[in-house]
N, C-alpha and C positions, 0 to 999 in steps of 0.2 A: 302320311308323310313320315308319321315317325314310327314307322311297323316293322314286323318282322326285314332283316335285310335280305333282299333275293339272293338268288346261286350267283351268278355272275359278280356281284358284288366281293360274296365272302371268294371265289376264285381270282376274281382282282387281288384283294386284297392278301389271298396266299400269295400270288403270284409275287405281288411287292415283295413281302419277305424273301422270299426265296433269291430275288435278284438283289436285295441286301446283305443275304447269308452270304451270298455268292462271291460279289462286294468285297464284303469284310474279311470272309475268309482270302479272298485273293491277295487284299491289303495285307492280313496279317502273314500272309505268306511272305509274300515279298520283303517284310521287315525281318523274318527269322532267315532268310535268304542274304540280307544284304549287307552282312556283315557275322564274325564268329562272335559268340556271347562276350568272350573274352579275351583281351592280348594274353598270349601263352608266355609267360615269363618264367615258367616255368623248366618248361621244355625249353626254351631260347637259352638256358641258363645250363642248361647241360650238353653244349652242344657248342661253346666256346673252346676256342683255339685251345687252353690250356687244360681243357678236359680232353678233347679228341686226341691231345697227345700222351695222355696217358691209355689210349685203347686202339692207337696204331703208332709204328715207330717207323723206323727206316722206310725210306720209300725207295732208293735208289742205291746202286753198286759204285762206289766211287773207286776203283782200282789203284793201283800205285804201286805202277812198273820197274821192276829192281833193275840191278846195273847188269847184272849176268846171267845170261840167255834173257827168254820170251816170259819168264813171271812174273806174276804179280799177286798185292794180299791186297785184304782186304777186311773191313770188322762189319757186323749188320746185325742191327738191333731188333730183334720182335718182343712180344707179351713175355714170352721164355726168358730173356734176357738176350745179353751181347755174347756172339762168338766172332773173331778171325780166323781167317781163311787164308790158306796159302795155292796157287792156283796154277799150272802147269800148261798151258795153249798144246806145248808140242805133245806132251804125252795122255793131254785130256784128261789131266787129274787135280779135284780140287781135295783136300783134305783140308782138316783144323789145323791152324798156324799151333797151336797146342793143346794139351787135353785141360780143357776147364775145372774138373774138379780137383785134377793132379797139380790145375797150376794154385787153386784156393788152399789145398792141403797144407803145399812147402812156400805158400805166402803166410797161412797162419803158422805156420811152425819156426818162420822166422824171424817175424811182425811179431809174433804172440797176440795178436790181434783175429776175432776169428773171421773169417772170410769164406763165402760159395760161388761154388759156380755160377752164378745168374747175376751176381753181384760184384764183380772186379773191379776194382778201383784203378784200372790200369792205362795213363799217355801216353802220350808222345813217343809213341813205336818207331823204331831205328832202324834197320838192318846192317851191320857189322861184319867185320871179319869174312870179306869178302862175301858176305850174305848167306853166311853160315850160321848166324848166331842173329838174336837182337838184344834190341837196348831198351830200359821204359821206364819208366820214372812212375813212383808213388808218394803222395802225399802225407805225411802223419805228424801227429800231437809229438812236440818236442819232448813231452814229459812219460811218453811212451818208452817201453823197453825193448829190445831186439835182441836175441839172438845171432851171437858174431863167434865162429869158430868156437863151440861150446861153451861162451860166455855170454851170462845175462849183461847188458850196457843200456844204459836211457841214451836214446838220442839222442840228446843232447852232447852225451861221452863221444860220440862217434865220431866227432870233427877234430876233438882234440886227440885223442887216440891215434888216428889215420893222416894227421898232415904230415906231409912229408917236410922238411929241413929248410925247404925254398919257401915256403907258402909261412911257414913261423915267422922266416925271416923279414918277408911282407908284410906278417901281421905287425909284428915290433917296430917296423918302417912306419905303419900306419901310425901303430898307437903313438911314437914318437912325435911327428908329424899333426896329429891333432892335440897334444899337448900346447903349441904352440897359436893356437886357434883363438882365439875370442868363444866363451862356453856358447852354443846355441842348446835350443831345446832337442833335448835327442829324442830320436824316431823313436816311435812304438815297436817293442818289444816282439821279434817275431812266436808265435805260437806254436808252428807247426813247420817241417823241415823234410824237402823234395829229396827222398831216396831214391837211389840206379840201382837196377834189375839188370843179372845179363841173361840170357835163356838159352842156349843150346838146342841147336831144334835138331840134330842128329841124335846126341844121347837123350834129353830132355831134362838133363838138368840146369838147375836156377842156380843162380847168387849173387849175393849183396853185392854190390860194387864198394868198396871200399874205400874212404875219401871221395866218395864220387859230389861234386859241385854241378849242378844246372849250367849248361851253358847261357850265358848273358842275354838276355833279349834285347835284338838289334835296337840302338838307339833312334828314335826318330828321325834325326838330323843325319844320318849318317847312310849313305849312298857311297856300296861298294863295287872296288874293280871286280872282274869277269874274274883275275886271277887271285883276288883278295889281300893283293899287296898296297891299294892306294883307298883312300876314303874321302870324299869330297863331302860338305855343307857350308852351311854359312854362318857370319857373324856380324850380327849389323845387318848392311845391306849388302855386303860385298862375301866373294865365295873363298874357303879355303879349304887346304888339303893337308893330309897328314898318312905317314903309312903306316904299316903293320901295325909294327912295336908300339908307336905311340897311341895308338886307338885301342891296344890293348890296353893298355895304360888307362885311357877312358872309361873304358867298360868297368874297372875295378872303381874309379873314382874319376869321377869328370872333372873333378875342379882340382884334381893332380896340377902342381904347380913344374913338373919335369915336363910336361908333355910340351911337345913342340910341334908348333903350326906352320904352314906357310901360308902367307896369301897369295891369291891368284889374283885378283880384283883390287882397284881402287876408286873406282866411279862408280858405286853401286849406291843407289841415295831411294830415300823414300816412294814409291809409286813407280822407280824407274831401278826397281830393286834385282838382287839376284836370289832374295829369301821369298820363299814362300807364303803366302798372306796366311794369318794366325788368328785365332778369336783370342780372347782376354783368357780363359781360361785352360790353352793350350799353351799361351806361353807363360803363364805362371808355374805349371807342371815343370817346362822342361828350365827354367830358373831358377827353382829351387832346386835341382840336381846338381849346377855350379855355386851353391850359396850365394843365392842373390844379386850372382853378376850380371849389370848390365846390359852388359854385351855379349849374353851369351849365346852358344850353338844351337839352330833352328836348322828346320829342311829349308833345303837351299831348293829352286825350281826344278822342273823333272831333269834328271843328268839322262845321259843315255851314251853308254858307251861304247868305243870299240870292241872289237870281239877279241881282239890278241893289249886289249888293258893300255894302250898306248896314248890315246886320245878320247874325250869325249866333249858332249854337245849336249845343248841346252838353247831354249827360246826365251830371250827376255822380253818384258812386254812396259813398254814407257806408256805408263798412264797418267803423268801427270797433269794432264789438261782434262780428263775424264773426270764426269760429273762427281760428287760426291753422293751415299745413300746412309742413314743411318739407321738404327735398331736402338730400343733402351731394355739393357736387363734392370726391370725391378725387382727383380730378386736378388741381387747381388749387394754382399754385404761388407762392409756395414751402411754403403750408401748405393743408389741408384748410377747404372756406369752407362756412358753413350758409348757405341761401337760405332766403328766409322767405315766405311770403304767405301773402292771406287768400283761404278756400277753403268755400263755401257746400256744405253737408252735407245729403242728405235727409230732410225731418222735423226739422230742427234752428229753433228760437225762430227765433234769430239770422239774417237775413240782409240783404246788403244792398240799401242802400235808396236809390233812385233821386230824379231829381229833374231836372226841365228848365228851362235858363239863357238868356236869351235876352236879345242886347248887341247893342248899338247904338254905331258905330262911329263915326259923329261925336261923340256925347255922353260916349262910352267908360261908358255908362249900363248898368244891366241888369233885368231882367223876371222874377220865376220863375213859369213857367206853374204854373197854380192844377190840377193832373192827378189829386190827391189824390183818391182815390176808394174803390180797393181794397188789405187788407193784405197786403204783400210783392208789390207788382203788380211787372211789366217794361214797360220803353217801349220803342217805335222809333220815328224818324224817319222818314218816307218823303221820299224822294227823287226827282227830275228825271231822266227816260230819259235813258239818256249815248248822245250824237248818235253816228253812223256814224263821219263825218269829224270827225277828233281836229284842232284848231288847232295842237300843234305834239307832235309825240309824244315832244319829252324833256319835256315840263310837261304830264302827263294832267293830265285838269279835275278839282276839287274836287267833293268832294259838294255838291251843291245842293239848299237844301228845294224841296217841290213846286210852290208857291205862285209866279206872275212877278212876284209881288209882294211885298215887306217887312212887309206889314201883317200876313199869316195864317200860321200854321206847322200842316200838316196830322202828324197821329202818330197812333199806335194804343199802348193801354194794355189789360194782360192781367191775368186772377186769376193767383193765384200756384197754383192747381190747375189751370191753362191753360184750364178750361171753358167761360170769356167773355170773349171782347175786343169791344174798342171802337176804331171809326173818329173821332177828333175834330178838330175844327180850333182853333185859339188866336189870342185876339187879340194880335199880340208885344207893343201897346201898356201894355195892362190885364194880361195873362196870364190871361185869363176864356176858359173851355173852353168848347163846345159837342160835344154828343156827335152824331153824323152815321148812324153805321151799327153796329148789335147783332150780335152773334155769340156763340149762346152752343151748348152741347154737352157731354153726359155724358161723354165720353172728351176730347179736347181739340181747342179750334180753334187752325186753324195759317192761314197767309193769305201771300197775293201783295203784292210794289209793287201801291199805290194807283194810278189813275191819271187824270189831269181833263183835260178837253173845253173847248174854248171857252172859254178864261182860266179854268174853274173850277165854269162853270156846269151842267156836268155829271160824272159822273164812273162810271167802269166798277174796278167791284170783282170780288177773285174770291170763292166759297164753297164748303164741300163740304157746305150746309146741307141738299140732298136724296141725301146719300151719293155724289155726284160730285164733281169740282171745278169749275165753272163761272164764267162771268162774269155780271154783270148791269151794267146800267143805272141811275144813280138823277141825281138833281137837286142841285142845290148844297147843297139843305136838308136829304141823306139821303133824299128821299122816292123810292121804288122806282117805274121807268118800264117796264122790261122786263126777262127774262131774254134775255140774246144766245145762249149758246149750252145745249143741253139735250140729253141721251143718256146714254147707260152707257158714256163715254167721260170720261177725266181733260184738262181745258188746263191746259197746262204753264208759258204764260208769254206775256204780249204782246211781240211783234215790232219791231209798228209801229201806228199807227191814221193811217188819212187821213181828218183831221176835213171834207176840203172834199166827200167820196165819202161821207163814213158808212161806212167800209168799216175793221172791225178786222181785224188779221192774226196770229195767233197759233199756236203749238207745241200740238200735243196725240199722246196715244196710248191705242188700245185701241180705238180707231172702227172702222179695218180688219179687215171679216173674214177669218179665215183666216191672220191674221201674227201674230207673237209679239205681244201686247200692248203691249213698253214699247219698239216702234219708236216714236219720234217721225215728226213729217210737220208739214208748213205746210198751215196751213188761212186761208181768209178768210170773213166773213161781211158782213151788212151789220149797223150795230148796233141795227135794228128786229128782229134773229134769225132774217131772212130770206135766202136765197142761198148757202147755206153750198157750199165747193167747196175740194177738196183739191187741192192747189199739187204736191207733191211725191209723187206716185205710187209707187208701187214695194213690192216686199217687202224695205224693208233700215231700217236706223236712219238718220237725217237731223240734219242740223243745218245752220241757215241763218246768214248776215248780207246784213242788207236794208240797201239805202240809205236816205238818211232821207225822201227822196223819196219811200220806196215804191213808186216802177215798177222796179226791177230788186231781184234777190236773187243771191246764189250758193249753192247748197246741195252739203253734201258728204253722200257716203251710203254705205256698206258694210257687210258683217255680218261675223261673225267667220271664215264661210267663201268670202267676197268680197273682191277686190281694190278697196280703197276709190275713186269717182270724184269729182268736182269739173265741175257744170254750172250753167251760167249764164240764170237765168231772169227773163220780167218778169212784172208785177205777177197776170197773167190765168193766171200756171200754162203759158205758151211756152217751151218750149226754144229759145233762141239761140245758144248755144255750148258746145260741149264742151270744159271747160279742161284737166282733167289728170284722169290714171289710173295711180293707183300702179302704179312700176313691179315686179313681184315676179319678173322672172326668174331674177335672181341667187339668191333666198330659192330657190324651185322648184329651181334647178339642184343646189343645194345642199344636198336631200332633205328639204324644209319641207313639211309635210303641213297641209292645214286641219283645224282642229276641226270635231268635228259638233255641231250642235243636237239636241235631244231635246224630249220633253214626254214627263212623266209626273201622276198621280197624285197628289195631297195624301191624307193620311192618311184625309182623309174619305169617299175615294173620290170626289169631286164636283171640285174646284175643281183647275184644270191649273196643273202647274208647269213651270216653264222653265228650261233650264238648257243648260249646255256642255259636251263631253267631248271631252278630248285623250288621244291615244293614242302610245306609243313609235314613229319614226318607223321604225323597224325590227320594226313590229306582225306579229307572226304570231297568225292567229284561230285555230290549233288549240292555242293556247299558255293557261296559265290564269295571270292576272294581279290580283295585291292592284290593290283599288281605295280611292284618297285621293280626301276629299271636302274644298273648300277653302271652308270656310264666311266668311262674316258674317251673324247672323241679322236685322240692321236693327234699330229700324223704318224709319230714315231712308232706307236702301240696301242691297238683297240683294246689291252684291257681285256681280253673273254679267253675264259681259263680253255685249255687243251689235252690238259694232264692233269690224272688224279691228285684230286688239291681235298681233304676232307678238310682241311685247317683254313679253308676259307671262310670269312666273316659274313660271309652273303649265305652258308649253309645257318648257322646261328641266327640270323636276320628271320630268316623263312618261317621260322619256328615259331615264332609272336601270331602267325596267322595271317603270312602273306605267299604271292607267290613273285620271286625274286627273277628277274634275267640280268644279264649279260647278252647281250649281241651288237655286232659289226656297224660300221655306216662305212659309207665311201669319201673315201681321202682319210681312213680311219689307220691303215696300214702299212708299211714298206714290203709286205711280204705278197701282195698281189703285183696286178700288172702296175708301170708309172702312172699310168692312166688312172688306176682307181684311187693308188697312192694322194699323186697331185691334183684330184678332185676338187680339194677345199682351199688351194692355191689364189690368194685373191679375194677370200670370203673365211676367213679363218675364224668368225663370228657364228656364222649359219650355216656352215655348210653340212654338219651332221645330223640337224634336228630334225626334218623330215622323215630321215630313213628311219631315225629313232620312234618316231610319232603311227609311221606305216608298218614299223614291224609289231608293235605291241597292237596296233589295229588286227592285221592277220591273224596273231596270236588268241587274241579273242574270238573273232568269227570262227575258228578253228575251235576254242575250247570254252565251254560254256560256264567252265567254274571261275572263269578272269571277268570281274567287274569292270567294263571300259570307263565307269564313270567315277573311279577312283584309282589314281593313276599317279604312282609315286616316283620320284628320282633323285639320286644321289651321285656323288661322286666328289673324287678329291683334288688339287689341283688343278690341271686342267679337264677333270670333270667338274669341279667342283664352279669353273666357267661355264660348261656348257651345260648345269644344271638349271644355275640360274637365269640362261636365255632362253631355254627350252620352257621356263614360265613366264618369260615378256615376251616372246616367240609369239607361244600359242598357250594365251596364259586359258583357254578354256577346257584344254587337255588336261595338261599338268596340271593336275590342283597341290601336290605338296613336294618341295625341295628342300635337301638338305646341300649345301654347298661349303666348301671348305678348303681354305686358302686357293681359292681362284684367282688366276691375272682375269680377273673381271676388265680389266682394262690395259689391254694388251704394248698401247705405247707406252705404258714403263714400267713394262717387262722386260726381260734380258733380251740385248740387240740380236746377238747370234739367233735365237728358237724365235721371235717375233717376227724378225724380217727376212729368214729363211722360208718359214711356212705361209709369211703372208702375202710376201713378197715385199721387194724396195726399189723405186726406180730411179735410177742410174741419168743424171743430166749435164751434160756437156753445154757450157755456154760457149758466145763466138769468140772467146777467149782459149777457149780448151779448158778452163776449168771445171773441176767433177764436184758435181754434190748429188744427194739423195734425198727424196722425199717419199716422207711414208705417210701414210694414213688407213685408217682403221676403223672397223664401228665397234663404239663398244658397250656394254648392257649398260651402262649407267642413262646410257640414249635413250634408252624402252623402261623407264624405272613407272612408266605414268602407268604399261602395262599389266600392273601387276593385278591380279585377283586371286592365286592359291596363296597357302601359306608357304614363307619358307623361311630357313633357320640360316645365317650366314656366320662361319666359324672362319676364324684366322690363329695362329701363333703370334704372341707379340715380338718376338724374337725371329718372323719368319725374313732371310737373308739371301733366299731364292723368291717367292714371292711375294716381293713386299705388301706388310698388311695396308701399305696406303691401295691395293688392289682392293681389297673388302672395302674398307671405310668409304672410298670414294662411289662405290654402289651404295651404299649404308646414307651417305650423305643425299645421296639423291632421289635413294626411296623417301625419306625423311622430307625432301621439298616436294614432292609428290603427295607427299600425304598420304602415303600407305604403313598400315600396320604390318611388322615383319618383326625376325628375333634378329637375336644376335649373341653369339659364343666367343670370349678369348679368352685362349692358352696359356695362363702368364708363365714367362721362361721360355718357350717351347719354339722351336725353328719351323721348318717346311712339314716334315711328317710327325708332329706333336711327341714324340719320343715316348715317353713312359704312360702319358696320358692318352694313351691311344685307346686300351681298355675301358677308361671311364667314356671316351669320347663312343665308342660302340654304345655303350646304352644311352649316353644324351640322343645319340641320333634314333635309337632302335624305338625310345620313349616317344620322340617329335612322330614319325609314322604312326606309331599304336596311337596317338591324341587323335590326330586328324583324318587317319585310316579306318580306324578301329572305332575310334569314339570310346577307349577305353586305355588307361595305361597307369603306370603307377607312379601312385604322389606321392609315397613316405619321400620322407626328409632323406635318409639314408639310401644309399644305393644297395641293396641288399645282395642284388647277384653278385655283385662286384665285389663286396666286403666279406661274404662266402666265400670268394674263390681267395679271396687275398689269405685267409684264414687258412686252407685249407692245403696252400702250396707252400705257405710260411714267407711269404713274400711282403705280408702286411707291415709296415714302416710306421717308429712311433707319430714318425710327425702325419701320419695320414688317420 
């Protein structure tokens, strides 16, 4: 019994072992498998926004089309430093706007300051002198000396030196004039003193502008004519006007006691205002420019003027019966201050109610267009294409109505369930409407700038009336002439039209077979709907600016795994010149990996989705990696990049040891069919998480190194909604959410984006009276759901999504009896402002905890206080 043990025994008993080795080794596999040893905080830490931009610069060619002929300059930064560029269409030539070290040389030699080529301190570039010359302002230390017609002068000398006779006499005016003043505490001392450069670009010589003054930066308040002879804003609640002379007058001193106003208005009263609604700290700014006055100048509501300065128009809107919302800054000193306004609610009676004004500037007369049609409508103005070439680019042009004429004001008015709008025109004289163009639809119409032919007599609309978005053709009278362009393709936006060819030129996406759909592309046609011919070939994303000529364009193009380029075309779709190609060697040197593209799958198995995925640039494929999904569900914008973005937050995220997407859901977008668009019409709660749930499903079965059983997601606003339904959804997927200032609870969210996207219906009783009822589901409903972790952030100060959106989810996880976090912003609005850095690693730390199973707990934020160090950014009070 108890002898030698036999063979079979001792081979039993190997055999056990062996199937324990087996065992254990498999076990311990799978634990060095199921996660990285470590969250990379390292690498995540090199690979933020404010490092990447010091190892790639410009991405795109912004042009800026002069007044005479077809050119245009341009400046463009790489690793080398900044050059402009001066660029020719007709004779395909770009050359340097001037020679950089020629321009360092006789900067330092007359700065006495020393300066190189890679490093010019050079704005606000002008073109002069019939654009023979420019203009440019430099910055420097008052206490600095200059070189002035072979004389040494400190800066400071230069103003007294070079005033001319009028400007002394000003000053003496002044100084007279605040003799009489009550002493206040005087402004801080300026330091440093904006010098004019003029340059010659035929000889190539430079010089000091002499007496040269900065021109004024436009006052906030102040909204000027077309021909810069009239200035409108307001005071109080009501609007006034002042011309030339006395707004110069302004500009030197606002609270000039010479200056003379008129009023236009006198019924202008609180919530049923003609001033522009203000936080506390915008209008402390512009009251202390009139010392303290009361009643001082504020923007008046958007003005929009006629194109020959005669008249203009404005939408007032009586809110007085509209709910009240508040915000508390507790930071505001020396005491805690409530903010107040009025905040339109979904389904709510109340709201406000519009109205179009329309003044007449000699008579200081005014019109209200007779618009009155639908309850609780909205208007717009349509507006005049803003030309190529800008006439001076510190004074961008005012909005202008469409009309070249003072007599018509064109606008569109909408139901208050979005279903119908209307195209109208107004007589400004009578305020008597004519209706032009119907637009009606079961989910809701959305629309393009208007745009008129031939002083008026024709005009090209968009529609998505056969489930595209299309242009048409019709007659001054509304009467429809033709469709111009037709497919299972969206247009994006008119370009340009060349009325004397018949030739429109417009953006569209989803024509190309075989490319991501929401690549853009220039296209032209003729506007009989014949010709049609693609401008900007290629498989990448585009974006153009045409001259107003319309024979040359520049279009920039890249994808996210593309080096963005910049080429110069004319009007037949000809390549002329090659301008620039970012430069990414530095990025590359420095172990920058491109994102890959994907498509998968919508939940329906039919309809393809698009999306991005970036990986740890230290990616190893035998490694198994949690996968973060960084949502926005739309409908306006899915959110998934198309264009080289290295400066994205989701390239840094990846780095910790994850792997990141971005991709599409249905009802996520306006740039597919209405169909995919209006998907979530009705279900504004749930209607993107599935596809979201089936593409990181794919994405796995596809790739072996994505853990399905750690499954991260984030997003801000309204992802930061459908982060957190995507874990009461299908709380066994999502194990971790970070969510941040979501309308978690959508009925009281802003009325207009709640009841557009989710719809409102519309109820006539046997009286004819109209009301609306909305309803909604919202995550606070599924709070019992919960099982992952997630973190819930808000801004206390947020005035787009109110934080009672978080709390009241916050409230109801808490009766639920779930453990969850919670983040707030103190100070901080809708996109946390300065705090947006620190907030990246709050959220990048919440993933690595729960992800990772590793992250870091010093007290200090150390990537963050590195970078702050290192860009000179770091503030005592932080």
């Amino acid at each position: 019994m108890f002898g030698k043990p036999g063979k079979y025994f001792v081979f039993n008993r190997l055999l056990q072992a062996a199937v324990w080795f087996f065992i254990l080794a498999v076990f311990y596999s799978s634990l060095l498998l199921a996660a990285p040893e470590k969250a990379n905080y390292e690498l995540a830490s090199r690979w933020t926004s404010a490092k990447v931009s010091k190892l790639v610069f410009d991405l795109a060619v912004d042009p800026n089309w002069l007044k005479t002929g077809e050119r245009f300059w341009y400046s463009y930064e790489t690793p080398q430093g900044k050059n402009w560029y001066l660029v020719d269409p007709v004779s395909r030539l770009k050359k340097p706007l001037f020679d950089n070290a020629r321009m360092a040389a006789e900067l330092t030699r007359i700065l006495l300051t020393p300066y190189d080529a890679q490093h010019l301190p050079i704005t606000k570039i002008k073109f002069v002198k019939n654009d023979t010359a420019i203009q440019f302002e430099i910055e420097v230390p008052l206490d600095n000396k200059v070189s002035v017609d072979g004389q040494v002068l400190k800066v400071k000398e230069l103003e007294k030196r070079f005033l001319d006779k009028e400007k002394e006499k000003e000053k003496e005016q002044d100084t007279e004039t605040n003799k009489t003043r009550e002493e206040k505490p005087a402004e801080p001392e300026k330091k440093t003193k904006t010098l004019g450069f003029e340059y010659e670009l035929a000889s190539g010589k430079l010089s000091l502008i002499k007496g040269y003054e900065p021109k004024p930066k436009r006052p906030r308040w102040a909204s000027i004519s077309p021909d810069q002879r009239w200035v409108v804003f307001a005071r109080g609640h009501n609007l006034f006007i002042m011309d030339a002379e006395n707004y110069a007058k302004a500009l030197k001193k606002a609270d000039d006691k010479t200056i003379q106003e008129i009023q236009l208005t006198t019924d202008g009263e609180e919530h049923y205002s003609f001033a522009r609604r203000l936080r506390e700290d915008e209008k402390k700014e512009l009251q202390k420019a009139e010392k303290d006055r009361k009643d001082f100048r504020t923007p008046s509501v958007m003005i929009f003027w006629s194109q020959d300065s005669k008249k203009f128009a404005c939408i007032r809107q009586d809110e007085r019966k509209v709910g009240d919302l508040w915000v508390i800054n507790s930071l505001s000193q020396p005491r805690p201050t409530l903010e107040s306004y009025k905040y339109g609610m979904p389904g709510e009676e109340n709201q406000p109610q519009p109205e179009i004004l329309i003044f007449d500037v000699g008579t200081k007369s005014r019109v209200k267009v007779k618009a009155e049609k639908f309850k609780d409508p909205t208007y717009n103005i349509f507006t005049a294409p803003r030309k190529a070439v800008v006439e001076d680019p510190d004074e961008p042009p005012p909005a202008r109505w469409l009309s070249e004429t003072s007599d018509k004001l064109y606008f569109g008015r909408q139901t208050r369930d979005l279903h119908g709008y209307e195209v109208c025109v107004a007589d400004t004289a009578s305020g008597e409407v004519r209706v032009l163009i119907s637009e009606w639809l079961n989910t809701y119409v959305e629309y393009q700038p208007l745009r008129l032919l031939s002083g008026g007599r024709e005009m090209i609309w968009w529609s998505e009336r056969d489930g595209w978005g299309h242009y048409y053709l019709y007659d001054s009278n509304g009467q429809l002439k033709n469709q111009i362009t037709r497919g299972e393709f969206n247009c994006q936006g008119v370009v340009n039209v060349d009325e004397k060819n018949r030739i429109l030129y417009f953006m569209a996406c989803g024509r190309e077979k075989g490319e991501d759909p929401y690549y853009t592309h220039l296209y032209r046609i003729r506007l009989d709907g014949s010709e049609l011919k693609l401008l900007t070939p290629g498989n990448f994303n585009h974006s153009v600016s045409m001259a107003d000529s319309a024979s040359y364009f520049v279009v920039n193009y890249s994808r996210v795994d593309t080096a963005p380029k910049a080429e110069l075309y004319d009007s037949t779709g000809r390549r002329l010149l090659e301008l620039e190609t970012t430069d990414v060697s530095r990025l590359l040197e420095a172990g920058f990996k491109y994102p890959e593209s994907f498509t998968v799958k919508a939940a329906d198995g039919i309809t393809d989705l698009y999306g991005v995925m970036y990986k740890p640039f230290d990616f190893d494929p035998n490694q198994k990696y949690p996968i973060i999904a960084y949502v926005y569900p739309g409908p306006q914008t899915e959110s998934v990049s198309k264009s080289f973005s290295p400066r994205n937050q989701n390239v840094a995220l990846a780095q910790l040891g994850f792997i990141v997407i971005e991709v599409g859901n249905r009802g996520g977008s306006p740039m597919r069919s209405k169909w995919y668009h209006n998907y979530g019409y009705g279900n504004l709660r749930d209607y993107g998480l599935a596809d979201k749930k089936y593409a990181i499903e794919q994405l796995a079965a596809r790739h072996t190194f994505i853990d399905l059983n750690r499954v991260g997601i984030y997003g801000h606003s309204g992802g930061g909604f459908m982060t957190a339904a995507a874990l009461l959804v299908y709380p066994d997927f999502f194990k971790v959410g970070v969510a941040s200032a979501g309308n978690h609870e959508n009925n009281i969210y802003n009325r207009w984006w709640s009841e557009k996207h989710h719809g409102v219906k519309e109820v006539v009783d046997k009286d004819g009276n109209i009301k609306f009822e909305y309803s909604i589901d919202k995550n606070s409903e599924l709070a019992k759901n919960l099982k992952g972790r997630l973190l819930l952030a808000t801004g206390d100060m947020d005035d787009n999504v109110h934080p009672a959106n978080t709390l009241r989810l916050a409230a109801a996880l808490i009766k639920a009896g779930k453990r969850f976090d919670f983040f707030i912003f103190p100070g901080q609005r809708h996109g946390f402002g300065d705090m947006n850095d620190y907030w990246f690693w709050i959220r990048a730390d919440y993933f690595a905890r729960y992800l990772l199973g590793d992250f870091s707990q010093t007290v200090d934020l150390i990537e963050l206080q590195r970078e702050w160090e290192q860009s000179g950014t770091k503030k005592s009070s932080r």
